[in-house]
C-alpha positions as CSV (number, residue, x, y, z in Angstrom):
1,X,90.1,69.8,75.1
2,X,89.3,73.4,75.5
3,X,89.3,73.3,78.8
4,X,93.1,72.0,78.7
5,X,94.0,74.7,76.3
6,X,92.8,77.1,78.8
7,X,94.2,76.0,82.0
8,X,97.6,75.6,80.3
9,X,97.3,78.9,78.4
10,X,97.0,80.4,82.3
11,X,99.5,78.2,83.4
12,X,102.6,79.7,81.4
13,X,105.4,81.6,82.9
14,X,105.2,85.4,82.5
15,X,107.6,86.0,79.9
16,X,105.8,83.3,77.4
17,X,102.3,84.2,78.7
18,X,103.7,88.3,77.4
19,X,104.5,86.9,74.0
20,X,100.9,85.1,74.2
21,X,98.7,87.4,74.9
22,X,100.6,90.1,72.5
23,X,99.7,87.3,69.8
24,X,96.3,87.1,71.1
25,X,96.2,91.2,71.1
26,X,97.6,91.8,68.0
27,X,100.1,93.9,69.6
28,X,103.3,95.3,68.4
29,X,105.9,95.5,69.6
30,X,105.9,92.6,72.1
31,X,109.4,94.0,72.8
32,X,107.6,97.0,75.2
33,X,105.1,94.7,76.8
34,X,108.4,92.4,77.6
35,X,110.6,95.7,79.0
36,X,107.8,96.2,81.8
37,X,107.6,93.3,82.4
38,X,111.7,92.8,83.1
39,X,111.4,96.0,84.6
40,X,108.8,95.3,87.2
41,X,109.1,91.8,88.2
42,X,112.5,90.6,86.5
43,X,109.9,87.9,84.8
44,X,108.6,86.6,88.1
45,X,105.7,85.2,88.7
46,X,104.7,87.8,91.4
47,X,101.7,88.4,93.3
48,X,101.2,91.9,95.7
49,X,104.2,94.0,95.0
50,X,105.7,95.1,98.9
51,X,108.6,96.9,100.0
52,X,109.3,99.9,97.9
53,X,107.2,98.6,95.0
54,X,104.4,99.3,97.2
55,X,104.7,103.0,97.4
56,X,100.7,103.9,97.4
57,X,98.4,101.5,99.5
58,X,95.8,99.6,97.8
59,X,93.2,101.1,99.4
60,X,94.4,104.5,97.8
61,X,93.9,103.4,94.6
62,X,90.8,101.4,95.3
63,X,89.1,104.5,96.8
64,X,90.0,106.1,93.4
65,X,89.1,103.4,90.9
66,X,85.2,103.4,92.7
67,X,85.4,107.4,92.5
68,X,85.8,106.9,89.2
69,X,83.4,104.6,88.1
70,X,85.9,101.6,87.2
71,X,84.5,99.3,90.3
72,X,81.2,98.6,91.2
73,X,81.3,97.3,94.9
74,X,77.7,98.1,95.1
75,X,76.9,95.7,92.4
76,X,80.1,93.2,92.5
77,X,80.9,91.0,94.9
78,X,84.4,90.5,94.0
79,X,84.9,94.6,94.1
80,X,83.7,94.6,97.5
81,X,86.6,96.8,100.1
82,X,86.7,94.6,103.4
83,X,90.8,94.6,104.1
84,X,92.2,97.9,104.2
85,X,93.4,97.8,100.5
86,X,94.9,94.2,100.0
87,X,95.0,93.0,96.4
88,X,94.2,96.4,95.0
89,X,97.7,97.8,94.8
90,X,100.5,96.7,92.6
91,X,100.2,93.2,91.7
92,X,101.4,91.0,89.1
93,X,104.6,90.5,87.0
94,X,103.8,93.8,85.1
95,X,103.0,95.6,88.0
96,X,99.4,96.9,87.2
97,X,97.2,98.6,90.3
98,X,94.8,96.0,90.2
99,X,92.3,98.4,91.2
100,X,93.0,100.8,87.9
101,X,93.7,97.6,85.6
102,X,91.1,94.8,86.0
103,X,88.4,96.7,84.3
104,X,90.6,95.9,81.2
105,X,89.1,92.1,81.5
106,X,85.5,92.7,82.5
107,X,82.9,94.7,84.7
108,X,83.0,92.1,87.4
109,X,86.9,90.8,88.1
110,X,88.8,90.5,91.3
111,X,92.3,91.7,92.1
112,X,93.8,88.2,92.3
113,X,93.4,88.4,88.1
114,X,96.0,90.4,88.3
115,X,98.6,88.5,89.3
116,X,98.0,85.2,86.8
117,X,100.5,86.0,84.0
118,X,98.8,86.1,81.0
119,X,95.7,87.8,82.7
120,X,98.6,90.8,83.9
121,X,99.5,90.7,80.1
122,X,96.4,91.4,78.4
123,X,95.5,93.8,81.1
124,X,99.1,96.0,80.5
125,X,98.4,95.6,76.6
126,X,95.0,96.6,76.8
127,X,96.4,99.6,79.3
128,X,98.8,100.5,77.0
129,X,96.8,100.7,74.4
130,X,94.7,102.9,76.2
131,X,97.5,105.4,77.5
132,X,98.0,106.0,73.4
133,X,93.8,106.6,72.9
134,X,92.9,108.4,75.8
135,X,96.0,110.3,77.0
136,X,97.6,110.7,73.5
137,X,101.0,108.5,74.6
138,X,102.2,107.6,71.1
139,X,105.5,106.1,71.6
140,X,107.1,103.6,73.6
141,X,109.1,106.0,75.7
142,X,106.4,108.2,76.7
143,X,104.5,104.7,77.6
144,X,107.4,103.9,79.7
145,X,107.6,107.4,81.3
146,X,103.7,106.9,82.2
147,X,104.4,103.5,83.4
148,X,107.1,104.3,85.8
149,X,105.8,107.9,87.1
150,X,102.1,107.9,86.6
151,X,100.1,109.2,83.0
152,X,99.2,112.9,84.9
153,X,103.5,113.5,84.8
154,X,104.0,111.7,81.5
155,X,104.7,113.5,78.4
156,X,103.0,113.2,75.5
């Protein structure tokens, strides 16, 4: 029975698996997590973002996320860096740099979490709520600033 509950709960569509984790979260409003995602996927199910989504290579940011202690490729497996970068760019429907985001779900996750809807949800809630602790973002807009351009040329 649980089991079910799970595979169905990672089974939604992005915009209901938004409203679930935000439930799940606790987090208000729903209404921001639900403008990025519109914003960066139009409420696709998406996996790597290409094209001009894909302005910084995944390597970049996967060099930067082991620099800064947020993967562990001498102790993880699934943090290992064999491809040049693939999977550790933007990916998802709410177009998190796997590399920066999946340390939002544990010390040991993979890029591919990033692109299963309601994993990309809890990981942009739990960034979000981050971007307001850490970097002093308190309101929606200078979330969405910080989203779009980066938290170093955000306001705050």
């Amino acid at each position: 029975m649980v089991i079910t509950a799970i595979i169905a709960a990672l089974s939604v569509g992005p915009a209901d698996a938004t409203r679930l984790a935000c439930r799940l979260e606790r987090y208000e409003p729903c209404s921001e997590v639900l403008a990025i995602l519109a914003v960066e996927s139009r409420g696709l199910p998406v996996g790597e973002h290409v094209g001009h989504h894909a302005r910084v290579a995944g390597a970049v940011f996967w060099r930067t996320a082991v620099r800064v202690g947020w993967l562990h490729p001498e102790s993880c497996e699934r943090h290992q860096q064999t491809d040049g970068g693939v999977g550790w760019g933007i990916v998802g429907p709410h177009g998190l740099a796997a590399a920066y985001s999946v340390r939002h779900l544990g010390e040991c996750v993979g890029p591919e979490a990033a692109a299963v809807p309601l994993l990309s949800a809890v990981m942009t809630i739990r960034r979000l709520r981050e971007m307001a602790r850490r970097y002093g973002l308190q309101t929606v807009e200078a979330r969405a600033e910080a989203w779009r351009r980066g938290v170093g040329q955000a306001g705050g």
